[in-house]
Each structure stands twice: as C-alpha cells, then as structure tokens.
N, C-alpha and C positions, 0 to 999 in steps of 0.2 A: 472643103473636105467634109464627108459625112463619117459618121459612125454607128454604129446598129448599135440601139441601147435592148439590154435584156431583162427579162426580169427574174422575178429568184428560182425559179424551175432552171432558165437557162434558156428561156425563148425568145426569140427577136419580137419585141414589141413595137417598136418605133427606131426613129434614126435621130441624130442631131447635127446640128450643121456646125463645126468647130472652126475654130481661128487658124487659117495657115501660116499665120505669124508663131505657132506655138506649136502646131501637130503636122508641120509638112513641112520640114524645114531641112535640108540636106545635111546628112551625117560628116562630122568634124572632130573625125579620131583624135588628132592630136591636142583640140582644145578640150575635150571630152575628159581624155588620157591627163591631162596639165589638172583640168579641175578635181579629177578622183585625186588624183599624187599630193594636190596640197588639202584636200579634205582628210584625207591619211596620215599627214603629216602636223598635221594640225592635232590630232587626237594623242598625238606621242605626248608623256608626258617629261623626256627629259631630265628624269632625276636620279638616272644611273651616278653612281659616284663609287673611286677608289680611294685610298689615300697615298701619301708618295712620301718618301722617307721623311721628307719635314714635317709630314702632318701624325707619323705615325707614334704611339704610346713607346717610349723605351729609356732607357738610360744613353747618354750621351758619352760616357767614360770608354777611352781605346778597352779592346778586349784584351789584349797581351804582348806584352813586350814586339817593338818594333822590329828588333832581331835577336836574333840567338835560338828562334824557337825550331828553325826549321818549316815553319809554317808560311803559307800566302798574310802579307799583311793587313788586317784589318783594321779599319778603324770606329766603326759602329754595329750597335747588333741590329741597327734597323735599316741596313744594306739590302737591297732588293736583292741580291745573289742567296741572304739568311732566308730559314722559314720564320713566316713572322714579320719581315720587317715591309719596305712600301713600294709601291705597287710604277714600272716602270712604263710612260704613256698608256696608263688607264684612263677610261671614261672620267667623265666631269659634268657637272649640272649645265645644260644649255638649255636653249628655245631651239624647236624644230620648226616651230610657225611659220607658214609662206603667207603671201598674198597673193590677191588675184581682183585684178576690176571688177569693177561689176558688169560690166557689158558683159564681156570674156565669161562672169557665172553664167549670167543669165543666158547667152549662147552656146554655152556648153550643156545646162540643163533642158534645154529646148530642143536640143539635137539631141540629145535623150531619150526624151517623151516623141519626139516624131520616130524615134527607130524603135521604138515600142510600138508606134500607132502602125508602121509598114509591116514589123512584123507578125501584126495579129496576136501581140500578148498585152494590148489594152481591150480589158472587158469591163462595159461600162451596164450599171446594172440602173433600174427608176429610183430605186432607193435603197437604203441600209439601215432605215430609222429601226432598233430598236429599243423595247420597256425595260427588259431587265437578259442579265446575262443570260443567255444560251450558245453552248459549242456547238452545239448539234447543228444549229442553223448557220453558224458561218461556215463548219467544215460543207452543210451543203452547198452555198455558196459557191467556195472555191472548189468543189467535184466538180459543180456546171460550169462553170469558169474552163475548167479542163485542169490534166492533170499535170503539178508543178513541182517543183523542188521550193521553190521560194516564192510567197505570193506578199506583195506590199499592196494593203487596201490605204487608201487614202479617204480623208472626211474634210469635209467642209471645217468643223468644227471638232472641240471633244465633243467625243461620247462614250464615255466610262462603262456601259454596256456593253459596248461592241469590241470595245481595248480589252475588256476582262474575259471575254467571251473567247477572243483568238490565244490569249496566253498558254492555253493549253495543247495548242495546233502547232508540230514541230514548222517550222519553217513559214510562219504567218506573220507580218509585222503590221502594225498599226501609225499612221502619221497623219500628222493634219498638212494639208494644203500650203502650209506658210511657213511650216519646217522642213516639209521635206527637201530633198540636197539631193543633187548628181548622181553619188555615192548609193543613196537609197536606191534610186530608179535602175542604174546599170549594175546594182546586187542583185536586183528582185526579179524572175526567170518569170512574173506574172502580175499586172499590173488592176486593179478589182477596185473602181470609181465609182460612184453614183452621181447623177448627171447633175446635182449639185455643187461635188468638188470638184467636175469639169468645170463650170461657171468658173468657180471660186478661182482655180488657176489661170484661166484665161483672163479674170480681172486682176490676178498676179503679176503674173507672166507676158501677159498682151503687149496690143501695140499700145491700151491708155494705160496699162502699168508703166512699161517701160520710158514713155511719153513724161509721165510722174517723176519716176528714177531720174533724169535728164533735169527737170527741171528744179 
C-alpha cells in the first residue's frame, strides 16, 4: 500500500510504501468498540464512596419512648429514612479495570490506523523537526492537513518543541508512537505523521513487532 507523503505547504512530494499488516487491514467494529470500552474503563477512578448507617457519625441511644408517643417507632438517628443519617445501596470504592490480550490490542489498534489510511485522514508530512516553539507553524501544518475538529500528530520520539507548540491549538494533541492507544486514533477526526513515526509504528505495530510480542 502506498501513501502520498507531503510537505509543509501541503504538496505531494513523494509516496511510501507501508506495511499491509498495519495500514490495510479490515475494519473490526466490535474489537475496535471492546478495546475503546476497556481503555475507558480503565481511566475511571473508582473512588466514589457513601456511608451507610454503620459507618455514619451519631449517637446510638433509641430516640423516644417505644410507645405512648403516638409516633412511628424509631430507634436511631442514623436511619436512612432521617436527614443525616446513612446512605441506602450507595456507591463504594471499586476497580473498573478490564483486560484485553494483547493480540485483540494490537488488532484493534490496527484496524484503526487502516480506517484512517481508507479514509483519507492519515496525512503524512517529510518531517516535523522543529528548534524552538512556534504555533504558527503547526497551526499551518494542520490548515494543509485540511480542515479538522481534532487532529492527533504523532512523533517518533519527544519533542518538547512541537508538544508546546500545539498546546495553544484547540483541538490538537501530541503523542509519541509507543503511547499512543486505540482511544487516541478513533477520537482524533485527523491523523498528522512524518514518515519517521510511520517507520516507528510499523517497527511497533508490524509483522517483526508482533513476531517479538509472540515470542
């Protein structure tokens, strides 16, 4: 599979020949769908909590004679029926955390990046190297890119330049090649590489990455 790489105007300069193990790979909604649900699930943190009349602060002594009053009987003031008192099947501290194979990741992120390479919103540029922060330059970037709601650039490596450079760009994200996740690629409506962090993925992501992973 080829890709038209561009350069920073936004012109077709050349092409590259990509891994169909990584960029042509048939879309798999449901493994797709399974891998976003537990990367979601994974970032809950779990530590809603109520307390329940045992746990709650109060005096323990009945409130008023058992009979004679006239009244429903009570016998604490930390009765979930009182204001005040504990809290009846409320939350509690858990783990939300799933798991997922690693095959199933890696087939899910891969079917990913190829339904971003079909649809024409992997724009892959010669380079991204820059010296010192400038917005100006990555917002032109992603103009020639075309225009996006959300664009994920991806880098080989850090580059503290180009991360500080986008933070001011609503809807621009920065990730390196060996974090990025699922989650990343199927939020981002625009995907902005330099034919570097192609490599990089495809020595990720490939058949000798995953050949590695197996072994």
């Amino acid at each position: 599979m080829k890709i038209p790489v561009h350069n920073l105007k936004g012109e077709t300069v050349d092409e590259v020949d990509v891994e169909d193990a990584v960029f042509d790979v048939p879309f798999r909604p449901a493994v797709v769908h399974q891998a976003v649900t537990c990367l979601l699930a994974n970032r809950r943190q779990g530590t809603a909590a109520t307390k329940t009349r045992s746990e709650v602060s109060g005096s323990t002594r009945k409130l008023y004679s058992q009979k004679g009053t006239g009244r429903a009987r009570r016998g604490s003031i930390k009765s979930p029926l009182l204001r005040g008192g504990g809290i009846v099947f409320g939350p509690s501290p858990r783990s939300y955390r799933q798991r997922m194979p690693k095959k199933m990741r890696r087939l899910a992120f891969v079917c990913a990046l190829s339904e971003k390479a079909r649809e024409g919103a992997l724009w892959v540029v010669d380079s991204l190297e820059m010296e010192r922060p400038r917005t100006s330059e990555v917002a032109s970037i992603i103009a020639s890119a075309g225009k996006s709601s959300s664009t994920l650039i991806l880098v080989p490596e850090s580059q503290p330049a180009l991360s500080l450079s986008a933070q001011n760009i609503e809807g621009a994200t920065v990730r390196q090649c060996s974090v990025v996740s699922t989650l990343d690629v199927m939020s981002s409506q625009r995907l902005i590489l330099p034919v570097a962090a192609l490599r990089k993925i495809e020595e990720i992501w490939g058949s000798k990455g995953s050949s590695d992973e197996s072994a």
